[in-house]
Structure formats: C-alpha cells, structure tokens
NURO-151328 format. One record per residue (C-alpha): residue in one letter; x, y, z. Coordinates in steps of 0.2 Angstrom, whole numbers, plus 2048, in hexadecimal, padded with zeros to 3 digits. Layout:
# residues N
R|a|X|Y|Z;
...
# end
This chain:
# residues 315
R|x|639|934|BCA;
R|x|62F|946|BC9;
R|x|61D|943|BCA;
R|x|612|94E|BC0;
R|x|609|957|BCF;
R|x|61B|95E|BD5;
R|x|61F|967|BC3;
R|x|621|978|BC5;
R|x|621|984|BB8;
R|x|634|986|BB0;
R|x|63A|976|BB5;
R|x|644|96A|BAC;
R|x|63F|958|BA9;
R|x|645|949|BA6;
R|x|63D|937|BAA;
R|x|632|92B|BA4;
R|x|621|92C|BA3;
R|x|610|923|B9D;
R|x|60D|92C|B8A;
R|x|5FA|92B|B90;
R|x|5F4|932|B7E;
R|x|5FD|937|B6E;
R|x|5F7|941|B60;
R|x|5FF|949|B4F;
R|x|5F7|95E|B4E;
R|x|5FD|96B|B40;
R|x|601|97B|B45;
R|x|5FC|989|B3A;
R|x|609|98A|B33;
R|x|608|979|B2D;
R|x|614|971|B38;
R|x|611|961|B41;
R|x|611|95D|B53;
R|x|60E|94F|B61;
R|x|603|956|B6E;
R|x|603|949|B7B;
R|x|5FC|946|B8E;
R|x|609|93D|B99;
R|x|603|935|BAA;
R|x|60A|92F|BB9;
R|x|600|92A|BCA;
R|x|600|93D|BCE;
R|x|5F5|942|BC0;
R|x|5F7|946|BAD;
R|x|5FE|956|BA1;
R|x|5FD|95C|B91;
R|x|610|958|B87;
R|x|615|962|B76;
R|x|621|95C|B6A;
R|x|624|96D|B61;
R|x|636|965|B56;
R|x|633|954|B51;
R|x|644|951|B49;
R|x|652|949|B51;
R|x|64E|944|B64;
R|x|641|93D|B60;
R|x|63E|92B|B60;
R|x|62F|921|B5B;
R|x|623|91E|B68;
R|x|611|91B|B6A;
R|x|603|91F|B76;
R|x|603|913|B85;
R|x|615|912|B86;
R|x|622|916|B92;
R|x|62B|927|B8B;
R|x|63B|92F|B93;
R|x|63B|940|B8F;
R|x|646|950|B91;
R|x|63B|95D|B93;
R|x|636|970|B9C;
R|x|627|974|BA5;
R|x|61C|983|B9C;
R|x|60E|98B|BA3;
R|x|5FE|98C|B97;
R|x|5ED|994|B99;
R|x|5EF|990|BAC;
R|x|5F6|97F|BAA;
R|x|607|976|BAC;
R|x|60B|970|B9A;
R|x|61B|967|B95;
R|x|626|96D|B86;
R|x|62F|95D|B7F;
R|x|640|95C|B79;
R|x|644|94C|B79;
R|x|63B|939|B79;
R|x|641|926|B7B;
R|x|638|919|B7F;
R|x|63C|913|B8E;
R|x|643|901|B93;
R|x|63E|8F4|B9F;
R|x|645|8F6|BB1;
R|x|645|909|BAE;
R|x|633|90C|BB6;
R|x|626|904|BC0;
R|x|614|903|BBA;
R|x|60E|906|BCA;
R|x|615|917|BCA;
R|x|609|91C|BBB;
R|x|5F9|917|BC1;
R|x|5EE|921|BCD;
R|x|5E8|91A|BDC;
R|x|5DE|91C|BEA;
R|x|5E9|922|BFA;
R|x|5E0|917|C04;
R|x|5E5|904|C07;
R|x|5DA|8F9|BFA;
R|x|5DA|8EA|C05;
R|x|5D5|8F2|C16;
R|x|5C6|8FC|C0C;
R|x|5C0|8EA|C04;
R|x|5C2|8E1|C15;
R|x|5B4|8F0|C1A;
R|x|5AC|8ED|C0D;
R|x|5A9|8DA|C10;
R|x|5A1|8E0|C23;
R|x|593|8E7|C19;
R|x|593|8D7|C0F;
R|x|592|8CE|C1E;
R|x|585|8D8|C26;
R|x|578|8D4|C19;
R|x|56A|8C8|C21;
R|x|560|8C4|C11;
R|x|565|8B3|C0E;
R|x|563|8B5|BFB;
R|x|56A|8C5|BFA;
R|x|57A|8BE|C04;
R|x|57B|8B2|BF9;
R|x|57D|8BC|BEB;
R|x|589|8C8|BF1;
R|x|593|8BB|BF8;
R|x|595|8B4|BE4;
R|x|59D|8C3|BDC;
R|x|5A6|8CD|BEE;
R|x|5AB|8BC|BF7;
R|x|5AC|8AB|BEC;
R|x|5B1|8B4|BDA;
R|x|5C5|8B6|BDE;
R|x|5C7|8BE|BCD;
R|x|5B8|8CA|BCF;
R|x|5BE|8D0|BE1;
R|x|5D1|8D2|BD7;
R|x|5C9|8DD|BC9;
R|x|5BE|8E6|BD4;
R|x|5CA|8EC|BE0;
R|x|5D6|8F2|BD4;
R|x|5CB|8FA|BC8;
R|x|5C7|90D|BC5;
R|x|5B6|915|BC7;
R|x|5B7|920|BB8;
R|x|5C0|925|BAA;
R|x|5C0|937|BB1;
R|x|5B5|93F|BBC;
R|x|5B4|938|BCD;
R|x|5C0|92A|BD4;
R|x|5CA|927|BC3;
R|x|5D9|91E|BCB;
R|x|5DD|90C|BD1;
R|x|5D3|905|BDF;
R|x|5C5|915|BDB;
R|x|5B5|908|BD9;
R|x|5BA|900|BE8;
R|x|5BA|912|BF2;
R|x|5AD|917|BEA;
R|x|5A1|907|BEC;
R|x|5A7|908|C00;
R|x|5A4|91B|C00;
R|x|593|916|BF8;
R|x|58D|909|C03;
R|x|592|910|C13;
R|x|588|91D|C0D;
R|x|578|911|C0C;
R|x|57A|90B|C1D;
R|x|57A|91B|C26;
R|x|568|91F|C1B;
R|x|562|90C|C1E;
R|x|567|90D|C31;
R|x|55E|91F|C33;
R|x|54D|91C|C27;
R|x|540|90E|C2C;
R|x|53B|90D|C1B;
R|x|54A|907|C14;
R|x|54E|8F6|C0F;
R|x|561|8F5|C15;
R|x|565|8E5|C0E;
R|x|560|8E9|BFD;
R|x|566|8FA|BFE;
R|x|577|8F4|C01;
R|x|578|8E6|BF5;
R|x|572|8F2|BE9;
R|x|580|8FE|BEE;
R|x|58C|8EE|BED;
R|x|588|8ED|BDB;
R|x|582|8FD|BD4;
R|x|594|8FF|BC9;
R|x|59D|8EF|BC7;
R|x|598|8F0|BB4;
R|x|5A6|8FC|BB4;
R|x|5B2|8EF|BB5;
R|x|5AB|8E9|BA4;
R|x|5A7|8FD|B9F;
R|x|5B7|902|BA0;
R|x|5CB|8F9|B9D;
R|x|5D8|8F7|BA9;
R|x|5E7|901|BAC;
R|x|5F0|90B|BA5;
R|x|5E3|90D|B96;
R|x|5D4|90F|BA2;
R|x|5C9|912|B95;
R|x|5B9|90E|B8C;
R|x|5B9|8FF|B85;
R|x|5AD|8F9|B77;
R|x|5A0|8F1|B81;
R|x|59F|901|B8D;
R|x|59D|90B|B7E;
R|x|58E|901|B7A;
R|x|586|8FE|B88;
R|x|58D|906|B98;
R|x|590|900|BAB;
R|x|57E|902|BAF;
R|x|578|8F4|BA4;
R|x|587|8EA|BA4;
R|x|585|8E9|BB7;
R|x|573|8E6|BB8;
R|x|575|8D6|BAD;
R|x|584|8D0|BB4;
R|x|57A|8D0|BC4;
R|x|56B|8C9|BBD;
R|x|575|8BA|BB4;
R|x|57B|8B5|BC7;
R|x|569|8B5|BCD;
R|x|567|8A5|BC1;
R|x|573|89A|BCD;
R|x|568|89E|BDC;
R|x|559|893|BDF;
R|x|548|89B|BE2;
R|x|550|8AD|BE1;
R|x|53F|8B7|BE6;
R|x|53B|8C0|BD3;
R|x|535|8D1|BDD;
R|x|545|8D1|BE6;
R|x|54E|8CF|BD8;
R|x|544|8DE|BCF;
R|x|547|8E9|BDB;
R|x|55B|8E6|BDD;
R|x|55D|8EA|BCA;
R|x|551|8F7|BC9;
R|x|55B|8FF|BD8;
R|x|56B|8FB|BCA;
R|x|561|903|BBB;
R|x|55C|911|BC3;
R|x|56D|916|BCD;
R|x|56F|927|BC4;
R|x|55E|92D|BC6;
R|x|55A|935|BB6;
R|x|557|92D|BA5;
R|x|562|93B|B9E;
R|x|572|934|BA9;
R|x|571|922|BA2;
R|x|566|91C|BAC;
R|x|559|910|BA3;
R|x|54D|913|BB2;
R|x|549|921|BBF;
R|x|546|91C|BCF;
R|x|537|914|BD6;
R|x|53B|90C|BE6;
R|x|543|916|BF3;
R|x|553|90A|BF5;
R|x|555|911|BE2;
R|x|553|922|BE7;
R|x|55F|921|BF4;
R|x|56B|915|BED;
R|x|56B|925|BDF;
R|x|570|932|BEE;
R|x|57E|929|BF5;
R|x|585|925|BE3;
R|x|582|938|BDF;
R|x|58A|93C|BF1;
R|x|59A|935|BF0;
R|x|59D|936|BDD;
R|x|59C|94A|BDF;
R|x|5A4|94C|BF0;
R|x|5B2|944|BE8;
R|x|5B1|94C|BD8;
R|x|5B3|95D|BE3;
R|x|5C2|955|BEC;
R|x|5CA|950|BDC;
R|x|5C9|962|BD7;
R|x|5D1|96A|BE7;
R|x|5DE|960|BE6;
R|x|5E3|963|BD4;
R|x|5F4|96B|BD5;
R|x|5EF|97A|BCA;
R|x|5DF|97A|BD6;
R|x|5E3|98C|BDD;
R|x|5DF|991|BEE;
R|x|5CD|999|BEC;
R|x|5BE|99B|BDE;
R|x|5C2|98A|BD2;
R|x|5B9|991|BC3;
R|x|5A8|989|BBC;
R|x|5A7|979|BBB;
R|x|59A|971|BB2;
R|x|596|960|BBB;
R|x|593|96D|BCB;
R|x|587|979|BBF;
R|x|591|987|BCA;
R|x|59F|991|BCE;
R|x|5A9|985|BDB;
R|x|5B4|98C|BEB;
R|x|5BF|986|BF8;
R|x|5B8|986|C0A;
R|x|5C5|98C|C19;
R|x|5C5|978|C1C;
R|x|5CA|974|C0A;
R|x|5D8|97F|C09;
# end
C-alpha cells in the first residue's frame, strides 16, 4: 500500500484507507460535499468528495474506504481530491497498518520499565506498583498498547507507555542528582501520573474522548483509580498516601492546565518538569518530522508561544 507520509503532490491513488472522520459541507453554491480525514499508521489527510453521484458508495466514518483518488496541494498541505469510494472487504487490509505507533519495541521499553518497578524499596509503595504494572495482566495489556493523547504529543500506539518510560527515566536522573528528593515516590508517582488515560480516552482506531474523559479527565480518573488500590493494602501510611496523589493532582502544575492542585511538595514540582519535558520535546519532534514540516522556520506554533526552527542536528 501507499502510506500517506509518501503522497506527493500529483499523484494518483488508489487503496484503502481508515475514513478517520466524515462530514456533509455545502459549497456556496449550494452543492453538497464529504470532506473526510483518512489515516494510516503514517499520519492522516484532508479527503474532498467534490461529485457525489455514481462512484460513490455508502460508507461511514470508521470504516475501511478504497478509493481512487489524486493528490492536490492546498494552503501548504497535501489534500486528496476523490473520485471514487467503496468500502472495502475483509482480507483487503490489515488494522495494524492504520494505526500509529511507537518505532520502538513495546515489550523491550515495558521490560525497562518494570527495572524501575523493581528498584523501588518502599515496601508499600512496591506493593502498590506491583498491583496495576505487574499482577493486573489486563491493565499491563491496555497500558502498553494505549495512546497518550488524542493529539499533541505521543498520539499513536504504545505512546503512554513511551511517554510514562520517557517520564520516569526522567525522575531518576533528578532523584539520583537532588538530596532532597524522595525517589521512590517520585517514581511511583511518575508510574501513575497518566494511566487515567486509558479510561480518558478509547482504544484504536477511534482514539478519542470518551464520555467519562469528557467529564472528568485522566488527572482525576487516575488519582482515584490509585486511591481505590490503596484500600487493599493493610496500614498504608495516610501521609504517604497524600503525597503520592497530590504529586498525581498536581502533575500539570497550573490550575489553568487541569490540574486540581498546584504543587506543594517538590516531588510534585518535579514530577510536573519531567512530564512537561518530554511531552514538549516530543511535541517538537512530532512537528519535524511531519512530512510538510519543511526544512527551516515551522511557523508559530501556539503550544510553544513562539516562532519554532530546526537546528543543524534536526535537519
């Protein structure tokens, strides 16, 4: 198949594709159209169904389209003009070639991440970990396969595992080089600081809000799924337990980025620039390697609050 990062401007094609979104607009001149976004594991684009007459077919979002189509340019951006649609049958894809996902291996990174596990001392802590990473099979199965975003930063397959890794090993290197840090919490707290997503947003291929996200978000979700565990662990200290959901409350540092609590203790604060860190950092890598990313200035971009440039190295 062609994936979408290889389309080129003029090109002819014809394949199936994940109708990711679909929409009925009006021109002005009162004509209907279907402006779609199709997506494989490369990416996503913007489809336009200009003649919807005979060609056709009846299809909704979320299924598997073959289409016949060319590749425009518009406003800067590769846009597909759509001639023809069918939906296509079983055999004639494979699911996993429509998802995004991490390009690097999901089971090495969740065997480094149970080192960290296994390098916590605190007793109840450990034990707490050990109940959702280790002894919950269908928990370690979600997590690892689950996104971090719906857009963002690490929106693909196995993106909240890479991101939690990228998080923690972030946490050890401040716990290892500040006295003042409690490690163990740090790192429990940097185990658990996002697995509401799981709950926040759905699986593939939809990988979107779902209705308890909408109405409570990752931050709580997490922080009472966390807390309800504590219950099944006898004479779990009450300070320690403060502290480890505070440090989950207070992970995106301002109360106008959803978190119910700024931080107070510094594991908080740090847990906050590690989270921060790596969700950036790979934000910025994201937008390099966009296909349409160019090769100097990329324009404002708002997350940033700046003007963004490649660096020699990026290039």
């Amino acid at each position: 198949m062609r994936y979408i990062n290889e389309f080129r401007e003029g090109d002819n094609v014809a394949g199936t594709y994940l109708c990711k979104s679909k929409a009925t607009l009006t021109t002005r001149a009162g004509k209907s159209y279907y402006s779609l976004v199709l997506q494989d594991k490369t990416g996503t684009i913007d489809g336009k169904v200009w003649d919807l007459g005979s060609g056709i077919d009846h299809f909704e979002a979320m299924d598997y389209i073959y289409i016949d189509s060319q590749v425009l340019s518009y406003q800067g951006s590769n846009q597909l003009n759509i001639r023809r649609i069918r939906r296509s049958s079983e055999g004639e894809y494979y699911p996993e070639d429509y998802m995004p996902s991490s390009d690097k291996n999901i089971d090495v990174m969740y065997e480094e991440l149970l080192d960290h596990v296994k390098n916590i001392k605190d007793v109840n802590l450990k034990t707490l970990v050990s109940k959702f990473f280790v002894d919950d099979k269908d928990f370690i199965e979600r997590f690892k396969q689950h996104s971090a975003a719906k857009t963002i930063h690490h929106g693909f397959m196995g993106g909240l595992l890479e991101h939690t890794l990228g998080v923690v090993k972030l946490c050890v290197y401040y716990s290892e080089n500040y006295a003042i840090i409690n490690k163990d919490l740090l790192i429990a707290a940097a185990l658990f600081h996002d697995i509401g997503k799981m709950d926040e947003l759905s699986t593939f291929p939809e990988n979107d809000y779902t209705d308890e996200g909408q109405l409570m978000g990752h931050i709580f979700i997490g922080a009472n799924q966390v807390s309800d565990k504590i219950k099944e662990i006898d004479k779990f200290p009450v300070t320690l337990k403060n502290e480890l959901i505070h440090c989950i409350l207070a992970h995106h540092g301002e109360l106008e980025y959803g978190s119910p609590k700024k931080p107070a203790i510094v594991e908080a604060m740090v847990l906050n620039f590690a989270d921060n860190a790596d969700a950036k950092i790979q934000t910025m890598t994201e937008m390099f390697e966009a296909p349409d990313s160019g090769d100097d200035w990329l324009g404002y971009q708002r997350i940033f609050e700046s003007n963004i440039r490649k660096t020699s190295k990026s290039k």
